[in-house]
ROZANU-516126 format. One line per field, with one value per residue (C-alpha): residue in one letter; chain; x, y, z. Coordinates in Angstrom, 1 decimal, decimal comma. Each point is the difference from the previous one (the first is absolute). Example, Ala and Ser with C-alpha at 12.3 -4.5 7.8 and 13.67 -1.06 7.14 Angstrom:
residues 2
r (a  s);
c (A  A);
px (12,3  1,4);
py (-4,5  3,4);
pz (7,8  -0,7);
***
This chain:
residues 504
r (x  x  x  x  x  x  x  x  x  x  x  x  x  x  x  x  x  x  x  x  x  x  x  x  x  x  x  x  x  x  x  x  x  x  x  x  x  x  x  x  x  x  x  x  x  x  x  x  x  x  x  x  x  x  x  x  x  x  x  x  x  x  x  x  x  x  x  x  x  x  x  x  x  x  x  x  x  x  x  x  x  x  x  x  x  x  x  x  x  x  x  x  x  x  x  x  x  x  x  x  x  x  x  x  x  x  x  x  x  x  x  x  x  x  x  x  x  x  x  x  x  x  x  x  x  x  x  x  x  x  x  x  x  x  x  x  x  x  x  x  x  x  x  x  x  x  x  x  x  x  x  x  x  x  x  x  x  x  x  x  x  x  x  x  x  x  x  x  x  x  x  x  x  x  x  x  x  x  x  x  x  x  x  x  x  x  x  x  x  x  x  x  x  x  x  x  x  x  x  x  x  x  x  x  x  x  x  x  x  x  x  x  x  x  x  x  x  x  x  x  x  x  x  x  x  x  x  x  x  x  x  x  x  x  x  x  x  x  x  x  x  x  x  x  x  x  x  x  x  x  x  x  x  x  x  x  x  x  x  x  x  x  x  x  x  x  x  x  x  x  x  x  x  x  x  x  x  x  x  x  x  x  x  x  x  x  x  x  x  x  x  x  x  x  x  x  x  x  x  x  x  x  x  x  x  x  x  x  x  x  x  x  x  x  x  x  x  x  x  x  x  x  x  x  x  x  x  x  x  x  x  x  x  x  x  x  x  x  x  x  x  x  x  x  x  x  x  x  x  x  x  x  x  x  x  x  x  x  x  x  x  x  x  x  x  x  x  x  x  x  x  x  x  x  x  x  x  x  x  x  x  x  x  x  x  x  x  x  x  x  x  x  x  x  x  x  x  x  x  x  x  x  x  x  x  x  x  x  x  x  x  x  x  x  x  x  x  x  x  x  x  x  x  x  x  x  x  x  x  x  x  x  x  x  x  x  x  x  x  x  x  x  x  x  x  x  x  x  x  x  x  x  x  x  x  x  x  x  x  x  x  x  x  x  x  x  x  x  x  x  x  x  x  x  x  x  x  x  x  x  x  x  x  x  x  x  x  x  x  x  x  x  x  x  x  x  x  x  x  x  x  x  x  x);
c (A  A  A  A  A  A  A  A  A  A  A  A  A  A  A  A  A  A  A  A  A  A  A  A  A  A  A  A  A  A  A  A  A  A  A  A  A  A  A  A  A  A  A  A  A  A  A  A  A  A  A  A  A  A  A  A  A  A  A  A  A  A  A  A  A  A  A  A  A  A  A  A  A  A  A  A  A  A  A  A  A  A  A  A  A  A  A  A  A  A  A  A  A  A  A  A  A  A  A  A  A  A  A  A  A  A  A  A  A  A  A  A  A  A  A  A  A  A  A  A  A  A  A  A  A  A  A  A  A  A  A  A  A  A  A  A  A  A  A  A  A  A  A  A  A  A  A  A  A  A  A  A  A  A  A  A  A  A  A  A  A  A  A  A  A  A  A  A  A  A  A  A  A  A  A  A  A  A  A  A  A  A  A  A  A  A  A  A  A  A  A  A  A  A  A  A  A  A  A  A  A  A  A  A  A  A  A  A  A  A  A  A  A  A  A  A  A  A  A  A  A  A  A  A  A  A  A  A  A  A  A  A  A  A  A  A  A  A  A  A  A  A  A  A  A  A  A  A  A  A  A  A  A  A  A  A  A  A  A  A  A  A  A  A  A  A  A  A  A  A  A  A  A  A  A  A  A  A  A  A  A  A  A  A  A  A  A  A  A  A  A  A  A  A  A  A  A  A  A  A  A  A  A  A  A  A  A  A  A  A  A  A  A  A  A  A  A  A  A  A  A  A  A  A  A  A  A  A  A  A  A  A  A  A  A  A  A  A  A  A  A  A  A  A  A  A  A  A  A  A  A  A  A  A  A  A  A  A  A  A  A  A  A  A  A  A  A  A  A  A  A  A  A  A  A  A  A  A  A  A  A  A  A  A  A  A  A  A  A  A  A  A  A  A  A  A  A  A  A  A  A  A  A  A  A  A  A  A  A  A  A  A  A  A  A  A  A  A  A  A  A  A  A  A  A  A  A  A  A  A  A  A  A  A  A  A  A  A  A  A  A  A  A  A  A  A  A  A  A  A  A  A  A  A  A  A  A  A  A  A  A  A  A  A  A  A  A  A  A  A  A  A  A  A  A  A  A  A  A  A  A  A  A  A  A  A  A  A  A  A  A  A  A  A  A  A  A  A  A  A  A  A  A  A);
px (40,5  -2,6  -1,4  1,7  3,5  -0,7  0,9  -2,7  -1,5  2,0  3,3  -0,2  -0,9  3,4  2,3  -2,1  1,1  3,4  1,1  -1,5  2,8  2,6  -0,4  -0,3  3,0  1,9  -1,2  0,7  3,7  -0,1  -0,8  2,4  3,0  -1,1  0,1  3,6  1,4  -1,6  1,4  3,7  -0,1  -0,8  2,7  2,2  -0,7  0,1  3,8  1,1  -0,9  1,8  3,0  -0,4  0,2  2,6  2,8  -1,7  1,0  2,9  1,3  -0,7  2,5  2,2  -0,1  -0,1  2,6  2,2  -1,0  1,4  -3,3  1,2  0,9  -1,5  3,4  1,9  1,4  3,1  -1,3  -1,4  3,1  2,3  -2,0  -0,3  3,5  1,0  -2,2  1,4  2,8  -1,0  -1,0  3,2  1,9  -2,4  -0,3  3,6  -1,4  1,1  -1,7  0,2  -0,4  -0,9  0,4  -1,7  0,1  -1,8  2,3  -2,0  -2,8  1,4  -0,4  -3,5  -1,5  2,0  -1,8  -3,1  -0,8  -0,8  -3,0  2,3  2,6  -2,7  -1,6  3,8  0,8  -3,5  0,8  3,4  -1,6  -2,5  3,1  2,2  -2,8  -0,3  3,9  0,5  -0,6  -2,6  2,2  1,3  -0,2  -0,9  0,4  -0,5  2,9  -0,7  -0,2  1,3  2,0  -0,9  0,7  -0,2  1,0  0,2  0,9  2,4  2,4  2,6  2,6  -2,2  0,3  -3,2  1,1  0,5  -2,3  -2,8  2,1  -0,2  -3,9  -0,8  2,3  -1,5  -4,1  0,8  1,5  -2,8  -1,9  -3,1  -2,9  -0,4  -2,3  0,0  4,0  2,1  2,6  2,8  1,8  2,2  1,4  3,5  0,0  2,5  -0,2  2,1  -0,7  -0,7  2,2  2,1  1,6  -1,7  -0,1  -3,4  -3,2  1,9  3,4  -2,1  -1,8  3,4  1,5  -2,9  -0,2  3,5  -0,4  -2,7  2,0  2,2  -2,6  -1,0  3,4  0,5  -3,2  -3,5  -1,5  2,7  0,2  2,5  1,5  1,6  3,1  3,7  0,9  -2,7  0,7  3,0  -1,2  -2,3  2,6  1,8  -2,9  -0,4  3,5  -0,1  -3,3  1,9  3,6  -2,9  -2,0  3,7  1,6  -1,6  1,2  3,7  0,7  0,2  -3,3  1,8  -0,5  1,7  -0,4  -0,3  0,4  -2,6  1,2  -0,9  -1,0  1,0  3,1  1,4  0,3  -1,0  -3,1  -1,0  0,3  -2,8  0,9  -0,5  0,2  2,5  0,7  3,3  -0,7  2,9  0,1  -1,8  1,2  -1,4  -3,6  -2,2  -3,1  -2,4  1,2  -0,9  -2,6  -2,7  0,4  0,6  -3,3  -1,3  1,3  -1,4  3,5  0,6  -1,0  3,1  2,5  -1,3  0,5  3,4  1,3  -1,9  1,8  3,0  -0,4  -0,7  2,8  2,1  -1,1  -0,9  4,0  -0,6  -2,9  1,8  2,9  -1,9  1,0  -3,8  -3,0  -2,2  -0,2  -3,2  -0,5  -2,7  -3,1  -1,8  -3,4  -0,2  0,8  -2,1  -3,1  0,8  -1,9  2,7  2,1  0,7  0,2  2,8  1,7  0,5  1,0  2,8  1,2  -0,2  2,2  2,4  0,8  -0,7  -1,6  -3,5  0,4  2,5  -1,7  -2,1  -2,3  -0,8  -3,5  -1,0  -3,2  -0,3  -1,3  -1,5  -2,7  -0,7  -0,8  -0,1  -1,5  2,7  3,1  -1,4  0,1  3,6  1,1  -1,3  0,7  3,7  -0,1  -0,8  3,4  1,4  0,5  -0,5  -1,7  1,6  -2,8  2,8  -0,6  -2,0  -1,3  -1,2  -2,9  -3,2  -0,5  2,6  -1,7  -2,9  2,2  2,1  -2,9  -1,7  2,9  3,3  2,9  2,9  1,7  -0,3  2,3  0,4  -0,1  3,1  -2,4  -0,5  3,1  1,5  -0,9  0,5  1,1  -0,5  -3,9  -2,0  -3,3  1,5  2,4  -3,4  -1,3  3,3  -0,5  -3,9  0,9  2,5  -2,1  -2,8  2,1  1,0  -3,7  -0,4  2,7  1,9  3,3  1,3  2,4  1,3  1,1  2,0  2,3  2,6  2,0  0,7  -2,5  -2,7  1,3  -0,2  -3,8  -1,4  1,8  -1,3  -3,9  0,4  0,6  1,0  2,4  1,6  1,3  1,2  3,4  1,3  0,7  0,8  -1,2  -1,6  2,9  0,9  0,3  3,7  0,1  -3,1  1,8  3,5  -2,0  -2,1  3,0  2,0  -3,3  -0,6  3,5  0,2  -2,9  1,4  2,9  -1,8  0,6  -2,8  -1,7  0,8  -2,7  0,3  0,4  -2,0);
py (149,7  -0,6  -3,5  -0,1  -0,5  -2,5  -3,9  -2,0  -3,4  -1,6  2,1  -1,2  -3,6  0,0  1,9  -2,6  -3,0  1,2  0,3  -3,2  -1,3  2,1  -1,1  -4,0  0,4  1,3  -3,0  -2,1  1,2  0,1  -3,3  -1,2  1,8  -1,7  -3,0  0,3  0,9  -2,7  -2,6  2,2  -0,7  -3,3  -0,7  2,1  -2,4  -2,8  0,8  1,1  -3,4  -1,3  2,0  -1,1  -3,7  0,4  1,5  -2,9  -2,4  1,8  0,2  -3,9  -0,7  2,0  -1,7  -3,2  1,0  1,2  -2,6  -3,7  -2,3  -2,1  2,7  3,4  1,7  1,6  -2,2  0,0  2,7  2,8  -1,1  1,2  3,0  0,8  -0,3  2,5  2,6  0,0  -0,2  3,2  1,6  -1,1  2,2  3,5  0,0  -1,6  -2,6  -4,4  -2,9  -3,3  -3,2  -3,3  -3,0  -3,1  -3,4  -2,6  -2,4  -3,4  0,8  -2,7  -2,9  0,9  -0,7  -2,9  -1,4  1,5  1,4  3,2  0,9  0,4  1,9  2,4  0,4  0,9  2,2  1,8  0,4  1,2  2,4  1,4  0,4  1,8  2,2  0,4  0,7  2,5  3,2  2,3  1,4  -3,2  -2,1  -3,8  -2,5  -3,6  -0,6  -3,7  -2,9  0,2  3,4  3,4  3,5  2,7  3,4  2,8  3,4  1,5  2,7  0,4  -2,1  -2,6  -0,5  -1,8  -2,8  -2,9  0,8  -0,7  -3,3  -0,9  0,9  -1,8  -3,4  0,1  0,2  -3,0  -1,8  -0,7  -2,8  -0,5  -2,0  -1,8  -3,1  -0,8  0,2  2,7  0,9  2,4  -0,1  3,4  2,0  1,6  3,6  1,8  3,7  2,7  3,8  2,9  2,4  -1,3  -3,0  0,0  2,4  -1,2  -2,8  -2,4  0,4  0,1  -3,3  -1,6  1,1  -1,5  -3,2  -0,4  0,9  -2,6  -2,8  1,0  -0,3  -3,9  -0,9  1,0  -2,3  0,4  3,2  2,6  3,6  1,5  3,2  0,9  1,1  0,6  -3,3  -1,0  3,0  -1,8  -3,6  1,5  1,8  -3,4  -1,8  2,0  -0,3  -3,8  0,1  2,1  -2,5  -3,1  0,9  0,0  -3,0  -3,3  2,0  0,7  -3,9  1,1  -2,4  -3,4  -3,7  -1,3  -3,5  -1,8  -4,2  -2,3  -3,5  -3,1  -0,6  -3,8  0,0  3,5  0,6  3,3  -1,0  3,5  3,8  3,0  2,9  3,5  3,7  1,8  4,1  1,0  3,9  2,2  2,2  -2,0  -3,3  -3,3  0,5  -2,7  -1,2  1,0  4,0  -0,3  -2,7  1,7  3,3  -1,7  -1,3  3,5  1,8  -3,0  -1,0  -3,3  -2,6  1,9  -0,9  -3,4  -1,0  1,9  -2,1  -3,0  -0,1  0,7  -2,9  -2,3  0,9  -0,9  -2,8  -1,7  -0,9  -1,6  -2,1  -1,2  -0,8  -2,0  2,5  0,7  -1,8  3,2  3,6  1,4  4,1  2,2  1,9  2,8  -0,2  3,1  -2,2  -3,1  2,1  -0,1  -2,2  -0,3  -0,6  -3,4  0,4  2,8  -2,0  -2,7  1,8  1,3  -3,6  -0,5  2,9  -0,8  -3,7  -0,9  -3,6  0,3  -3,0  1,6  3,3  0,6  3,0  1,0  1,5  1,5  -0,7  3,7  -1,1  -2,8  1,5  2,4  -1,7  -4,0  -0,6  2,1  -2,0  -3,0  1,5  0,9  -3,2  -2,5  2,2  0,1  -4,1  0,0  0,5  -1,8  3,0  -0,1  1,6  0,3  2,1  2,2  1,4  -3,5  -0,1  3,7  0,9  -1,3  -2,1  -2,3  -3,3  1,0  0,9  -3,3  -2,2  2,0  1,5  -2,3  1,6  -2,4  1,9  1,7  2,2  0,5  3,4  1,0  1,6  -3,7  -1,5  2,3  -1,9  -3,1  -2,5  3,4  0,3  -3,0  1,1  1,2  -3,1  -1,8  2,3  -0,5  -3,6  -0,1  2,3  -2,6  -2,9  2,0  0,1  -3,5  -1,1  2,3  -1,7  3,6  1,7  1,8  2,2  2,3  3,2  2,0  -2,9  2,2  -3,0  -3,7  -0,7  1,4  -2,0  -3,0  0,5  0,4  -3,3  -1,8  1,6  -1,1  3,2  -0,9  3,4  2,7  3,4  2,4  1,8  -3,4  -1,0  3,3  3,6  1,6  0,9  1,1  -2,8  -0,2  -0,6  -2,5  -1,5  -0,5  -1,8  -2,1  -1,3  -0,5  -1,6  -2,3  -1,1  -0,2  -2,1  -2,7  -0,4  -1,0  -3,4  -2,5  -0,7  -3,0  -3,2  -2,5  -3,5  -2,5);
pz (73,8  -2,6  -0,6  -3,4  1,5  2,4  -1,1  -1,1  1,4  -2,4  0,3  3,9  -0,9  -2,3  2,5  3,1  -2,5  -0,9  3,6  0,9  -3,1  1,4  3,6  -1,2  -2,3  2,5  2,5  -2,1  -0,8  3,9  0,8  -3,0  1,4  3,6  -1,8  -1,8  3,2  1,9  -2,5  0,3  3,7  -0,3  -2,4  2,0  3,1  -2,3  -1,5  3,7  1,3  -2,9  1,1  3,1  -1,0  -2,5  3,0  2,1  -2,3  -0,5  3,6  0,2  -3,3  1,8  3,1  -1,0  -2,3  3,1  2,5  0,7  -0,5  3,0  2,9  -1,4  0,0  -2,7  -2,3  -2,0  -2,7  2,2  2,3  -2,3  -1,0  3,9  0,4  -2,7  1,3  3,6  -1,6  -1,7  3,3  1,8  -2,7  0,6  3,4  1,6  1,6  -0,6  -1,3  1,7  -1,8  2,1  -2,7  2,1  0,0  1,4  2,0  0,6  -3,1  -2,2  2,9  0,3  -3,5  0,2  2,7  1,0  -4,0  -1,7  1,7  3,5  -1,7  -1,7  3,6  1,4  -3,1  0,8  3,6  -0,8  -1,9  3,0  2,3  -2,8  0,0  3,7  0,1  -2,5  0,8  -1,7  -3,0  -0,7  -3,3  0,9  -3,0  -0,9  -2,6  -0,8  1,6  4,1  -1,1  0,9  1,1  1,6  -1,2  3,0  0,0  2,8  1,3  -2,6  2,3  -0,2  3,7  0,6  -2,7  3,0  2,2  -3,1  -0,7  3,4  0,0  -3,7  1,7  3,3  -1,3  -2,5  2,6  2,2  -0,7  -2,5  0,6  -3,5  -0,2  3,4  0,1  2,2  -3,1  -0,3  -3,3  1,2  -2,5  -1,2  -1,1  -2,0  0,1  -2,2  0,1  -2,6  -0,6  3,1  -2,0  -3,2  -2,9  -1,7  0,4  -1,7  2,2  3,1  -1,0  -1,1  3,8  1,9  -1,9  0,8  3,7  -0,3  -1,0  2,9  2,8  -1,6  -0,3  3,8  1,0  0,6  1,7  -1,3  -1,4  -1,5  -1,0  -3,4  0,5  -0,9  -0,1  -2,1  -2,6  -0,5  -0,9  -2,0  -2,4  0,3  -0,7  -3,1  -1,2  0,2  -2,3  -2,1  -0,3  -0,3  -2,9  -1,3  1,7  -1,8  -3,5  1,2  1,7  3,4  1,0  -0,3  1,6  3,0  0,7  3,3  0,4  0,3  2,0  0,4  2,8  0,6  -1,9  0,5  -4,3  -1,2  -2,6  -1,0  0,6  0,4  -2,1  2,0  -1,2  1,3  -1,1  -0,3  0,3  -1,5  2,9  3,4  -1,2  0,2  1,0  1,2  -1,7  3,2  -0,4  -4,2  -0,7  1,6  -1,5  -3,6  0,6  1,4  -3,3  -2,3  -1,6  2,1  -3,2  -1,7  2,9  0,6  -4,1  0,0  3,4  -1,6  -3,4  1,4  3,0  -2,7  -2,1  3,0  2,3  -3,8  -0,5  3,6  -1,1  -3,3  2,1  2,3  3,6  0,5  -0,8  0,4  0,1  2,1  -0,7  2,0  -2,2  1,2  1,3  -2,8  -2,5  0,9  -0,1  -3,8  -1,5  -3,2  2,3  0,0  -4,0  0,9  1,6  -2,0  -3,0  2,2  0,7  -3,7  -0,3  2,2  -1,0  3,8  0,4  1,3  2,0  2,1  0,6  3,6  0,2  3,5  1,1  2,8  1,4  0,0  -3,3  0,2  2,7  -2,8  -2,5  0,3  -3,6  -1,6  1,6  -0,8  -3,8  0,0  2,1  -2,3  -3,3  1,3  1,0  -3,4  -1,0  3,0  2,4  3,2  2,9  3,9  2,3  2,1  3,3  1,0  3,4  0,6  -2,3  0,2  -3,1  -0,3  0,9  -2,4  -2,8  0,7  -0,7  -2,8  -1,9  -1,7  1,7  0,3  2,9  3,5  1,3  3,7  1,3  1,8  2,7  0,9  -0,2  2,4  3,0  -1,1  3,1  2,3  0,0  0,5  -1,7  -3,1  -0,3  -0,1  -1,9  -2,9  0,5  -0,7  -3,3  -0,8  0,4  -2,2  -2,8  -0,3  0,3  -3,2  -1,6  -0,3  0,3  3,4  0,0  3,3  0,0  2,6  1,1  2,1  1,7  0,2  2,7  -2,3  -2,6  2,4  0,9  -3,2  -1,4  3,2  -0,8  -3,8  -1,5  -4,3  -0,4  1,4  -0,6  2,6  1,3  1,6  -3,6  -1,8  -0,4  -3,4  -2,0  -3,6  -3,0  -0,7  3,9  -0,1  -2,7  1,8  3,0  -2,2  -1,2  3,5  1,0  -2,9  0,3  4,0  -0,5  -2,7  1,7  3,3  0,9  -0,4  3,7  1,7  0,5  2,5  -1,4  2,4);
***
């Protein structure tokens, strides 16, 4: 190679310099793409710990979204959502659903006397040994208050259903240490089972709320089975919603009246005006078998101002005519809790043309232990117009004394629980007396109810009782009948011949 071909000093200093360019460009692109990745990974691990926070955060919403605050089980919303899908699984694999609706028996007795912090302590404890009870597919929920449930899948003849019962009864039996007290409130249990006798969640709820019922009605620490029977009283049940929501509009709901007597001089001074249904097809029903579920299905302020109107358009004739000096009608605790209705109430008596003087509402203390401030607004709105107040079942509650003194109620009525006895049981003959001797002090009204016979009759005038009412003098009956014996009564009476006084 001849020395003209080879590359000069400078050719190699260029070609030495543009390498040197070459190599730092591409270290620099190097370390720049090292750098964009570093910053992608760390955004990378910055966004996943972001996830990671975000389903975090999102499990705890859902959990405390799920879960009762108090005992950590289910409550009522993921109860019902549990329910439907094991309901769902009952349906593609053959198997049953079991429903446990539970009640607390003794729950009530405990806030009342040892406060709320006990019963949460029971309600948490009932909780634990749900828990421990249950077995591992089971649903466990809190549904308010001392209610809850247990959902439990089983062979499709549900045969396990009692022996669960018996398990869920026996583990809330025992007793719980709660603030230094041994206490076992015990529960009843009503149980229904999917597909076995219902069709759906809402049939199977419906069943085991009924059974429920059952199990309370037949005392404390009882299950019960839906059944047959039950099937039945709930189409009744239904039916007789059904005819009520129709009743009040048609005139079947009407007033019966019952006497009120003196209890000194044997005259009748007054009737109490009851609703009595006369059902096209069952007959005359009783106000026990349809108040309550009037009230249930929200429709009772319609009955009461239907049998009210047409008790006033009645017994009215009997206060013009001088046969009564009052008329005393009954008012739903549902009604009370109005606060019109006081107002309501006396723009029905303006209605009707009845005398306010004459008219006696009776209250429960039902009532009055729910809200002391509010009866006193309704009593002395309605004393406003001259109508008075008679506290009924007197004796039993808890408040009576207290709302004696603080509220002005012209009347008590005696509970017939208490007049029973009368002249057979020592303590509660006291007792009748003491309640007698209560209301005089007060400068108030007595009146007792339940007065079955003359020896009842006889003991209550001898402890000071005002008034009576009872079968001794008369059963409830319709008005043209009340009328008839008003009349006999009156004129029995007037024809009487005037006592006798010895002349010293």
């Amino acid at each position: 190679m001849s020395d003209q071909n080879a590359p000069s000093a400078e050719d190699l200093q260029r070609l030495i310099e543009a390498e040197r360019i070459a190599r730092a460009e591409a270290e620099a692109k190097t370390r720049e793409l090292y750098e964009a990745n570093l910053s992608l990974q760390m955004m990378s691990d910055t966004l996943a710990a972001r996830v990671d926070e975000l389903e975090g955060e999102r499990a705890r919403v859902m959990h405390v979204g799920r879960t009762d605050a108090l005992t950590g089980l289910l409550n009522r919303g993921a109860f019902h959502s549990g329910l439907t899908e094991k309901l769902s699984a009952s349906h593609r694999f053959g198997t049953a659903v079991g429903l446990y609706l539970i009640d607390l028996d003794g729950f009530k007795e405990v806030n009342d006397t040892l406060g709320h912090e006990a019963g949460d302590l029971i309600l948490q404890e009932v909780g634990v040994r749900l828990l421990e009870s249950a077995r591992g597919g089971d649903l466990v929920a809190r549904l308010g208050g001392d209610e809850f449930a247990v959902i439990a899948e089983m062979a499709a003849d549900g045969s396990e259903k009692t022996q669960l019962a018996d398990r869920l009864l026996a583990t809330l039996m025992k007793p719980m240490r709660v603030m230094g007290r041994a206490l076992s409130p015990g529960a009843s249990i009503g149980v229904a089972l999917y597909p076995n006798h219902a069709a759906d969640a809402g049939e199977l709820q419906r069943f085991a709320d009924m059974a429920l019922y059952r199990a309370k009605n037949a005392g404390r620490g009882q299950h019960s089975m839906f059944d047959e029977a039950l099937r039945l009283e709930g189409e009744h049940r239904r039916r007789l919603e059904a005819d009520l929501r129709l009743a009040a509009g048609r005139g079947e709901i009407v007033p019966w009246f019952q006497p009120v007597v003196d209890a000194n001089s044997g005259r009748v001074v007054g009737v109490e005006s009851l609703a009595r249904w006369n059902h096209p097809r069952e007959g005359l029903i009783f106000p026990d078998k349809f108040i309550p579920v009037a009230e249930e299905l929200d429709i009772i302020g319609e009955i009461d101002a239907s049998v009210f109107e047409q008790a006033c358009a009645i017994a009215g004739k009997w206060v013009e005519e001088g046969l009564i000096a009052s008329m005393a009608c009954n008012v739903s605790p549902r009604e009370l809790v109005d606060v019109n209705f006081a107002d309501n109430l006396i723009q029905r008596i303006d209605k009707t043309g009845f005398p306010p003087k004459a008219l006696v509402v009776e209250i429960t203390e039902t009532f009055l232990l729910q809200d002391m401030d509010l009866a006193r607004s309704h009593i002395e709105r309605l004393a406003t117009r001259g109508v008075r107040v008679a506290l009924d079942d007197f004796g039993i509650g808890y408040s009576n004394l207290r709302a004696l003194m603080q509220l002005p109620i012209s009347t008590v009525k005696i509970d017939r629980s208490l007049t029973q006895d009368i002249g057979v049981d020592e303590r509660m003959t006291a007792l009748v007396r003491l309640l007698a001797q209560t209301t005089r002090a007060l400068g108030l009204s007595m009146i007792a109810e339940g007065v079955e016979d003359e020896a009842h009759a006889i003991q209550l005038r001898a402890i000071g009782c005002h008034r009576m009412q009872g079968y001794w003098f008369a059963r409830p009956m319709p008005g043209e009948q009340m009328d008839a014996y008003l009349r006999k009564a009156s004129d029995a009476f007037q024809s009487r011949p005037e006592p006798r006084r010895n002349v010293a």
